[in-house]
C-alpha positions as CSV (number, residue, x, y, z in Angstrom):
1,X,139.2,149.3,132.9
2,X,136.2,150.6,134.6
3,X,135.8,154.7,134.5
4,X,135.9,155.9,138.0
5,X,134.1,159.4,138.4
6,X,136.5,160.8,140.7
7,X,139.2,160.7,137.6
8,X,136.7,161.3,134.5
9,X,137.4,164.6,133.1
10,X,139.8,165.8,135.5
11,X,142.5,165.3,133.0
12,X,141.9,166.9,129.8
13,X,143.6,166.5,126.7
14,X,143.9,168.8,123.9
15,X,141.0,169.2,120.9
16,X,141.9,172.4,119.2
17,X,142.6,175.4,120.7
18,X,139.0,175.6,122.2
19,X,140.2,172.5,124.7
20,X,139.6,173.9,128.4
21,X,140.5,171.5,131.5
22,X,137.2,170.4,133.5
23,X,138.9,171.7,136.6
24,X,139.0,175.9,135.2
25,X,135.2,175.7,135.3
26,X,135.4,177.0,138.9
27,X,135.5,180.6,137.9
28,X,137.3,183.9,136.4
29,X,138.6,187.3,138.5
30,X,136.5,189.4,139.8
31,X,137.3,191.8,136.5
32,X,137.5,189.4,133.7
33,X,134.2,187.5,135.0
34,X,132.2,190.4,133.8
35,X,133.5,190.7,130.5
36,X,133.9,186.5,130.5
37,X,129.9,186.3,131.1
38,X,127.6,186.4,128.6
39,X,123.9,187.3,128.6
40,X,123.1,182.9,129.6
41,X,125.8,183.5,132.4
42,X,128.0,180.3,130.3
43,X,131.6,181.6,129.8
44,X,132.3,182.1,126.3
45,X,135.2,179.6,126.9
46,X,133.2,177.2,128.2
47,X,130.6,177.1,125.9
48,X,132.9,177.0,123.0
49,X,134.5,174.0,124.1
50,X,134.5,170.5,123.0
51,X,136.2,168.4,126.2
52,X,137.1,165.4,126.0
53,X,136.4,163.5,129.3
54,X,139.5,161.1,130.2
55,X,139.2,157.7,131.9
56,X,136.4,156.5,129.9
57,X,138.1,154.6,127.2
58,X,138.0,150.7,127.4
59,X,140.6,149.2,124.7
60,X,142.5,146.6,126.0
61,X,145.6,146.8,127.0
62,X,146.5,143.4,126.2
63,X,147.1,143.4,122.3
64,X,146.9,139.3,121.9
65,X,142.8,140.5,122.0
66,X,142.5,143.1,120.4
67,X,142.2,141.2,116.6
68,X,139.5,138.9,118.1
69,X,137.6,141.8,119.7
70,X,137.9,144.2,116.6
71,X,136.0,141.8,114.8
72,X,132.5,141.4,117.2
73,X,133.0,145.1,118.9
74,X,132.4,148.4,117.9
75,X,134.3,151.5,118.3
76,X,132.5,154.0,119.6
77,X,133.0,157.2,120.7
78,X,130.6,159.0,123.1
79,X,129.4,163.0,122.9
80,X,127.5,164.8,125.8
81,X,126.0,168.2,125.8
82,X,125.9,169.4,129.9
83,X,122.8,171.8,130.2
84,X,122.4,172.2,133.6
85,X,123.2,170.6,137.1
86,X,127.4,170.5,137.9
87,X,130.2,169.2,136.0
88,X,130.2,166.4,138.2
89,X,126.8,165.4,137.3
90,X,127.3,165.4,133.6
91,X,130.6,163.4,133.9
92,X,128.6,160.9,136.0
93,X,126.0,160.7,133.7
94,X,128.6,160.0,130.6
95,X,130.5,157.4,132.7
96,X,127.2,155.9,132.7
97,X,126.9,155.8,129.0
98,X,130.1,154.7,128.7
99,X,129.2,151.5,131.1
100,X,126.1,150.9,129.0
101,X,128.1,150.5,125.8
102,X,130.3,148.8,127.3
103,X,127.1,146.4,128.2
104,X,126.3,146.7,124.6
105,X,129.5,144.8,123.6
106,X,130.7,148.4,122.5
107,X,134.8,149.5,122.8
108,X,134.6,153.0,124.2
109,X,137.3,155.1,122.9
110,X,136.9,158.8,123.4
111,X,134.5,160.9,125.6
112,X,133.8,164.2,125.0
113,X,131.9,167.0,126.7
114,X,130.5,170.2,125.5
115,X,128.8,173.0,127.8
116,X,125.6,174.9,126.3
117,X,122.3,176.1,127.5
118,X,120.2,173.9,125.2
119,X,121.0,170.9,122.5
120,X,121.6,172.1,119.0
121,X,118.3,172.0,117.3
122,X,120.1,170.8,114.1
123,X,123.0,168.5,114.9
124,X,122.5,168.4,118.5
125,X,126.5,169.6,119.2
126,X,126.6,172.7,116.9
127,X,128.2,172.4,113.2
128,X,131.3,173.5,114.1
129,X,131.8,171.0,117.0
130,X,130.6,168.1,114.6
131,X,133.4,169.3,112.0
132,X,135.5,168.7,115.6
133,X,134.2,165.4,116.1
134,X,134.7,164.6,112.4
135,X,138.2,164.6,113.5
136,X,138.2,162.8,116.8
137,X,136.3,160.2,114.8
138,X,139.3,159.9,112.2
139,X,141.8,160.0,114.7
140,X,140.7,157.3,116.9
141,X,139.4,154.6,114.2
142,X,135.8,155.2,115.5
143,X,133.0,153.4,113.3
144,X,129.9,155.0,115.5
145,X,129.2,158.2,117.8
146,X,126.9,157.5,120.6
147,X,124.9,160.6,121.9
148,X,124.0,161.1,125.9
149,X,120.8,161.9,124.8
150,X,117.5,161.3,122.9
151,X,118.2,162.8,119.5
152,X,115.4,163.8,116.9
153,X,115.1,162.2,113.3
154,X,116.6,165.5,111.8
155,X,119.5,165.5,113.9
156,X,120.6,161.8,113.7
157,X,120.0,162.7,110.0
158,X,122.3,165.7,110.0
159,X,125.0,164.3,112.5
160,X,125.9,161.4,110.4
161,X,126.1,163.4,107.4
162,X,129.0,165.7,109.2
163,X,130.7,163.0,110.7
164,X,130.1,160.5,108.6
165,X,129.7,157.3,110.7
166,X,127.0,155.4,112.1
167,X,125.1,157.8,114.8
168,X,122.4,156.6,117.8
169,X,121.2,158.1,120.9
170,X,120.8,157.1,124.6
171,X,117.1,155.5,123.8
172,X,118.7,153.2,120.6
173,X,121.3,151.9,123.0
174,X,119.3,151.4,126.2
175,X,117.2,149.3,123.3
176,X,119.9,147.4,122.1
177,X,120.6,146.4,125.4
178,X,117.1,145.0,126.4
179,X,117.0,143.0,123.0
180,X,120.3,141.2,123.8
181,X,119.1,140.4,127.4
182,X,115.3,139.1,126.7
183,X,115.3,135.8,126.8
184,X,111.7,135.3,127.3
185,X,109.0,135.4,124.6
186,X,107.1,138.1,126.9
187,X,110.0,140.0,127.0
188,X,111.4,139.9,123.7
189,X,107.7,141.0,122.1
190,X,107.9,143.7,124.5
191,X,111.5,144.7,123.1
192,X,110.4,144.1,119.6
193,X,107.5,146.9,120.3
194,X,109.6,149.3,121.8
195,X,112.5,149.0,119.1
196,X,109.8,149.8,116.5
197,X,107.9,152.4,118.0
198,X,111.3,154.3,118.4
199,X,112.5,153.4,114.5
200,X,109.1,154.3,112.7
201,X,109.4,158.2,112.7
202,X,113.1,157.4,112.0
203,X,113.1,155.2,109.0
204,X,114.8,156.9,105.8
205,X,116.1,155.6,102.9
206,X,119.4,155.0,101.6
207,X,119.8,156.1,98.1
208,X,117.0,156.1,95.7
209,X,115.6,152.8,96.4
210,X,113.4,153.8,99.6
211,X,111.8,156.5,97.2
212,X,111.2,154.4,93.9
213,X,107.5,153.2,92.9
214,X,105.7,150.6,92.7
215,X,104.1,152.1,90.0
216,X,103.2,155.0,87.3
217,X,102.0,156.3,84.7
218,X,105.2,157.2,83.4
219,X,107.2,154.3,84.4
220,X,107.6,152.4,81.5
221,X,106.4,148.7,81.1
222,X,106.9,148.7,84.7
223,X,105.2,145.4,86.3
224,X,103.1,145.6,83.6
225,X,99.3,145.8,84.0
226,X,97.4,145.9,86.6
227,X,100.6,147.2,88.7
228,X,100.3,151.0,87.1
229,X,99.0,153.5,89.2
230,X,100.2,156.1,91.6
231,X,101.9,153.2,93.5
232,X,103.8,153.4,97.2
233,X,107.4,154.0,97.6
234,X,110.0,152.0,99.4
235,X,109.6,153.6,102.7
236,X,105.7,153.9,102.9
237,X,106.0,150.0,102.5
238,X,108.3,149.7,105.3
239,X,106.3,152.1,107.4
240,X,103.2,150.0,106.4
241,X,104.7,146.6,107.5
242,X,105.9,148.0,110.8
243,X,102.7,149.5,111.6
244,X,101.2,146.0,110.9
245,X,104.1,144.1,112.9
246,X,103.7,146.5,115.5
247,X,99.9,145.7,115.9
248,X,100.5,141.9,115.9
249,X,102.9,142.2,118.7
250,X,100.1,144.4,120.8
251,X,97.9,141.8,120.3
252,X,100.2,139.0,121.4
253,X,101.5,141.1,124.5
254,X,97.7,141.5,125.4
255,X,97.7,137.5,125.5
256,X,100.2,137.3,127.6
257,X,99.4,140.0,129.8
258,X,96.1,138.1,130.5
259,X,97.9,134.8,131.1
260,X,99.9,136.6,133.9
261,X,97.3,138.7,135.4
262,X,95.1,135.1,135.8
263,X,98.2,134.5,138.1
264,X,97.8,137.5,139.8
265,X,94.4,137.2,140.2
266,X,95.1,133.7,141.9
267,X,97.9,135.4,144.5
268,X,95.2,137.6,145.6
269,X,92.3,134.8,145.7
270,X,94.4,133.3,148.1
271,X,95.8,136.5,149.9
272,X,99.3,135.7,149.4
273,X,100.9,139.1,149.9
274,X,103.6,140.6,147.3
275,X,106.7,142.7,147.8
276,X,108.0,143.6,144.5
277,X,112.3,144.5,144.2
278,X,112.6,147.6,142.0
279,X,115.4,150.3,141.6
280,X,118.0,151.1,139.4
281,X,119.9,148.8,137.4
282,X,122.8,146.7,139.0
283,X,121.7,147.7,142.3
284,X,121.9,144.4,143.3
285,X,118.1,143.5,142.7
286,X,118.7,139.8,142.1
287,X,121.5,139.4,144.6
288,X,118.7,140.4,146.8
289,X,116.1,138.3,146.2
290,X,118.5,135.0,146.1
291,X,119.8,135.9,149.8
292,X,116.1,136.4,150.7
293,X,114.5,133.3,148.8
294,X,117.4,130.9,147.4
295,X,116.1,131.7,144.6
296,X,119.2,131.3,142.1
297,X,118.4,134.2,139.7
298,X,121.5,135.0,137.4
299,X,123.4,137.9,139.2
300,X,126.1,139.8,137.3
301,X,127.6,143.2,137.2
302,X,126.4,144.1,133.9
303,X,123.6,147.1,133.6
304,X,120.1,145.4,132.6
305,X,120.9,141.9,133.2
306,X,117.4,141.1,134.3
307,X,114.3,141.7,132.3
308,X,112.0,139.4,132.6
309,X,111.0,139.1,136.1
310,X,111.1,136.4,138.7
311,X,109.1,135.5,141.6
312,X,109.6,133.1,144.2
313,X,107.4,132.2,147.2
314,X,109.2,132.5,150.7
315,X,107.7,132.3,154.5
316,X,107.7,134.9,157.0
317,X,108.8,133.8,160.8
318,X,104.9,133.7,161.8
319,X,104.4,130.7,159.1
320,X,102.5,133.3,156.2
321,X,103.6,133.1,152.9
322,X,104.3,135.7,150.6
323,X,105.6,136.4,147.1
324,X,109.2,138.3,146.5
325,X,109.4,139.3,142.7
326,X,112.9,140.8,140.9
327,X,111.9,143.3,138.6
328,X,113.6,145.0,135.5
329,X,116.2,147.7,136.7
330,X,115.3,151.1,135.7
331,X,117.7,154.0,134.4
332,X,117.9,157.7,134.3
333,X,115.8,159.0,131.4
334,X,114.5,155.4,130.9
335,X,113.2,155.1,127.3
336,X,109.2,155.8,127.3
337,X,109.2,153.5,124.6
338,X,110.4,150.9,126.7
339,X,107.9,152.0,130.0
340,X,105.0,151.3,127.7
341,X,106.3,148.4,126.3
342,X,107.5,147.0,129.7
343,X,103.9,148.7,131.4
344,X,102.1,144.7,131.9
345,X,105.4,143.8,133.7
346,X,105.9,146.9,135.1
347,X,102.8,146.2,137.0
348,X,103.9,144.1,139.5
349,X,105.1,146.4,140.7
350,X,102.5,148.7,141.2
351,X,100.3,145.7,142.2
352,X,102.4,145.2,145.0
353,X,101.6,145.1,148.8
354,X,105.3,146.7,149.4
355,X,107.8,147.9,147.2
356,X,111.6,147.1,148.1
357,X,113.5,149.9,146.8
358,X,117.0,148.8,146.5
359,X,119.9,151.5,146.3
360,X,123.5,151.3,145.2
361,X,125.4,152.6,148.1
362,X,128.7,152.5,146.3
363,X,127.6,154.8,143.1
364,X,129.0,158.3,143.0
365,X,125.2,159.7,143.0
366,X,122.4,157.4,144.4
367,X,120.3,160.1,145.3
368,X,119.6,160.6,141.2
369,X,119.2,156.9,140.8
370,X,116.4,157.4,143.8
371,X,114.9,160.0,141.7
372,X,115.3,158.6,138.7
373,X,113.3,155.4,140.1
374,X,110.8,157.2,141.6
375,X,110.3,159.0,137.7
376,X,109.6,155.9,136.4
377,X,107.3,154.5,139.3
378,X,105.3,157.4,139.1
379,X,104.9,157.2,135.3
380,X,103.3,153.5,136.2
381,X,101.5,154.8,139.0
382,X,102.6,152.8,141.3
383,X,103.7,155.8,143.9
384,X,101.0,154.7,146.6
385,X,102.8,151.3,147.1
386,X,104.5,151.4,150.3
387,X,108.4,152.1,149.7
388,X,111.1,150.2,152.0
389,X,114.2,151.8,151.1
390,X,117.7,149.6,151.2
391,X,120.9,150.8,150.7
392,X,122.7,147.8,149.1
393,X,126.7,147.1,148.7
394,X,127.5,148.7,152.2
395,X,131.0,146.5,151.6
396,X,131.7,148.7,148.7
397,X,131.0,152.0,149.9
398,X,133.0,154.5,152.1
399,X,131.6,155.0,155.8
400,X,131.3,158.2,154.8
401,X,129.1,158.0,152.1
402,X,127.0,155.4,154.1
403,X,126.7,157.9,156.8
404,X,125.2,161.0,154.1
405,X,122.9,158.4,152.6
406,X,121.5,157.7,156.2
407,X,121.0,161.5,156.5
408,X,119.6,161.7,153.4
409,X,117.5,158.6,153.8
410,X,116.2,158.4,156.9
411,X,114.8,155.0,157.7
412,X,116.4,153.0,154.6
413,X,118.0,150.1,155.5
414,X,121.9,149.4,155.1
415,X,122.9,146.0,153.5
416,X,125.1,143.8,151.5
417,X,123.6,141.0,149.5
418,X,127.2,139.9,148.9
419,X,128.5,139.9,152.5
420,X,125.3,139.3,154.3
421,X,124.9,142.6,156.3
422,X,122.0,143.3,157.5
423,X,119.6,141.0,155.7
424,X,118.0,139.5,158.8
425,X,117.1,142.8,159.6
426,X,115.7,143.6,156.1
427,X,113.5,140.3,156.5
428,X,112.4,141.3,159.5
429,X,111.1,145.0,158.5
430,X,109.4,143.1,155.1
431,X,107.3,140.8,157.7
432,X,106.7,143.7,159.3
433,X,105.7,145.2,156.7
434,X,103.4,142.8,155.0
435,X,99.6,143.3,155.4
436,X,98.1,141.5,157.9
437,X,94.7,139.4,157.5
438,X,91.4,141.0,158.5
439,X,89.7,138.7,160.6
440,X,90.4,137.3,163.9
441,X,88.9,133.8,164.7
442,X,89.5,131.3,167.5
443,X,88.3,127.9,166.2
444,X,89.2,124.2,167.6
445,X,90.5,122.1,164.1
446,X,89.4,118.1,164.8
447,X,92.8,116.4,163.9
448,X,90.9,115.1,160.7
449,X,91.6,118.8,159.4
450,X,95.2,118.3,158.8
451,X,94.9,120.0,155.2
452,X,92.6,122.8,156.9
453,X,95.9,123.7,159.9
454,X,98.3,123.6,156.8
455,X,96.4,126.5,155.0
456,X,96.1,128.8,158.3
457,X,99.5,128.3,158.6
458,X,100.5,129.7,154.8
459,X,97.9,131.7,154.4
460,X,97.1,133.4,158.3
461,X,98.6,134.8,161.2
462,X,98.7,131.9,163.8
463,X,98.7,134.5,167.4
464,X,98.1,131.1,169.7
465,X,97.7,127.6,169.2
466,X,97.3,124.9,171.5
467,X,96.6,120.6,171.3
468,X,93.8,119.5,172.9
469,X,92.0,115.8,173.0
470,X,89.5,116.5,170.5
471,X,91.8,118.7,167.7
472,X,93.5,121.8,167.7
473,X,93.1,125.1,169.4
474,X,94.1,128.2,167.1
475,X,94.0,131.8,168.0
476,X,94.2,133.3,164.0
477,X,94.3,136.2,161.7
478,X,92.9,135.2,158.1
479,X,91.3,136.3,155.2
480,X,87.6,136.6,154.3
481,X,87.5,133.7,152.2
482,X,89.5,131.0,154.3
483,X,87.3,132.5,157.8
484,X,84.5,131.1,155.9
485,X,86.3,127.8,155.5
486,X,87.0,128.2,159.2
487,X,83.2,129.2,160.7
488,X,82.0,125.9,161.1
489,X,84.9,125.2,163.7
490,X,85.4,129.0,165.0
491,X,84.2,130.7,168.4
492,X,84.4,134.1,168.5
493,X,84.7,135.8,165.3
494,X,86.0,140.0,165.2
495,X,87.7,142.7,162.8
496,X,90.8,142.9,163.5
């Protein structure tokens, strides 16, 4: 079952005395909210409570599956810290953790909540809270925690030795993610990178084998000689052969990045404009560009199921041609790891003659996803591309919160990939849209030219056009390079 916001943490159950209900937070009489108050205005209650957020569990309720899915899934259970913002907020963003370990393949069993004014240097929740989870963790079966959150080395370090399972943040999962989904060898270097730029400060040992020697004086016959020496332990060797992996893979992604910039390069030779479909993930991206182009991109509601991105060449209603390209989803506090990694792909993005931002109109807080987008396009500097927002999944939202997007909006579109709504109108502000060619020609084509009409037709802006005896009569918009295929045959000649 699918955690809904509107129920997630409204109900709380009962961890310890500490245990407060999500709907107390709203505030204390007038006499005990001075005494209630401390000096980070957090009640006392409040911030000494661990609470467990309802509704985001996902074991099935149909025990016949359970034995089969106990074997491939893990049990997790998933631990926020709210810092600022509403309780609302920092519900929504732990249903959204839970829906990307779900994605994960995860079992989410337990949610809980805690309220402080800054992470726990040390074990991110507080030792007496991870003694508290200790507990949950028992209780529920759990074999990992998942944290809403990017923790530090020490931390994960000291959070697994209190509770005693297997510990990863919001970065390790988002990774996870992307290395079950890349299917192509682009994108699964770019994973690879990413996955190992986040793991080498966090490498540690297990035991005393990541610390043994190589070598030593004082270690016996050891590998005898020429192995003596002050040698390298365990980890150092690890470190040493990610380091070197991680260098290969920069070098390979380099290759490929030239491979697809030669592509580019050719688009733009030929001044085929590009509009490029970003926002965040499951927004209906690829559901977009298959209404649009036909294109048959796999579309599922699972978060991140497109990496590796697609384009496909479609015509405007004047004849031009242009490119329409699906682009990875992005995600609130979207791995840097994973921008870097993803930054060749990325920039078709900012490369782009228009940017399609695409919005979920049915999510509890699309604004933040806008935000959150707009983040992540800025960190690829692509902010100067021109933005066409579209609210998508108008058949799955309320009217009501259609109508505060379009207030909040003004001038996105409102659509449904899945019904249909509104997508003529969304072709017809792209064309609009699309940059339009420099130079304005009228020429007469001799019917011999056939090839010649073909390209003004793909690549231009045909404004008139007219059969005559000896050939054919075109009022056009082009390009630099195809006018001067054109001057032989052209009359007039201006800027447009």
């Amino acid at each position: 079952m699918n955690p809904t916001p509107s129920t997630a943490g409204r109900r709380a159950g009962s961890l310890g005395d500490s245990t407060i209900r999500l709907g107390e937070l709203d505030g204390l009489d007038s006499v005990d909210a001075v005494d209630a108050l401390d000096g980070e205005q957090f009640e006392r209650e409040e911030r000494q409570a661990l609470r467990r957020v309802v509704g985001l569990s996902t074991e099935l309720a149909d025990v016949t599956e359970v034995e089969y899915r106990q074997l491939r899934l893990e049990r997790v259970v998933l631990v926020g810290v709210w810092t600022e913002g509403s309780a609302e907020d920092a519900e929504n963003s732990l249903v959204e953790l839970a829906a990307l370990a779900e994605t994960a393949g995860s079992q989410v069993l337990e949610g809980l909540m805690q309220r402080r004014d800054r992470p726990d240097p040390s074990t991110y929740i507080g030792s007496g809270k991870a003694a508290e989870l200790r507990e949950v963790v028992l209780a529920t079966g759990a074999d990992t925690v998942i944290c809403d959150g990017e923790l530090s080395p020490a931390q994960l370090n000291a959070l697994e030795k209190v509770v005693k399972v297997k510990v990863i943040d919001r970065t390790a999962l988002i990774l996870d993610i992307f290395a079950q989904h890349a299917h192509t060898r682009e994108g699964r270097a770019q994973v690879s990178l990413a996955q190992m730029e986040y793991m080498l400060p966090r490498l540690r040992g297990w035991g005393e084998s990541m610390s043994r020697q190589a070598g030593g004086a004082g270690g016996g016959a050891g590998g005898g000689v020429g192995t003596r020496g002050p040698g390298e332990t365990k980890i150092e060797t690890d470190r040493r052969r990610i380091r070197e992996r991680m260098a290969k893979l920069r070098r390979e992604i380099k290759e490929m990045k030239t491979a697809r910039d030669t592509k580019r390069a050719s688009r733009r030779r030929n001044s085929v404009p590009s509009v490029a479909i970003a926002g965040y993930t499951n927004a209906g991206k690829s559901s977009l560009l298959n209404r649009l182009t036909g294109a048959g991109v796999l579309v599922e509601d699972a978060l991140f199921a497109t990496l590796d991105p697609t384009t496909r060449r479609t015509s405007a209603a004047d004849g031009r041609e242009y490119t329409l390209t699906d682009t990875v989803g992005f995600v609130r506090h979207l791995p840097h790891q994973l921008v870097e990694a993803f930054r060749s792909t990325l920039e078709e993005v900012a490369d782009a003659d228009l940017l399609v931002h695409v919005v979920d109109g049915s999510d509890p807080d699309p604004i933040s996803q806008v935000n959150a987008v707009r983040a992540v396009l800025a960190d690829i500097d692509a902010v100067s591309v021109p933005e066409l927002l579209v609210v998508n999944k108008a058949d799955a939202a309320s009217p009501e919160a259609l109508m505060q997007l379009r207030q909040a909006l003004p001038g996105a579109l409102v659509v449904s990939a899945h019904s249909g709504l509104g997508m003529e109108a969304l072709r017809d502000a792209i064309e609009e849209r699309l940059p339009r060619p420099a130079l304005e020609l009228h020429v007469r084509l001799p019917y011999d030219q056939g090839g010649l009409v073909s390209r003004v037709h793909a690549e231009g802006e045909v404004l008139s056009s007219r059969h005559v005896a000896d050939g054919t009569e075109l009022h056009v918009r082009v390009h630099p390079g195809l006018a001067s295929l054109l001057q032989p045959y052209a009359g007039t000649t201006q800027q447009a």
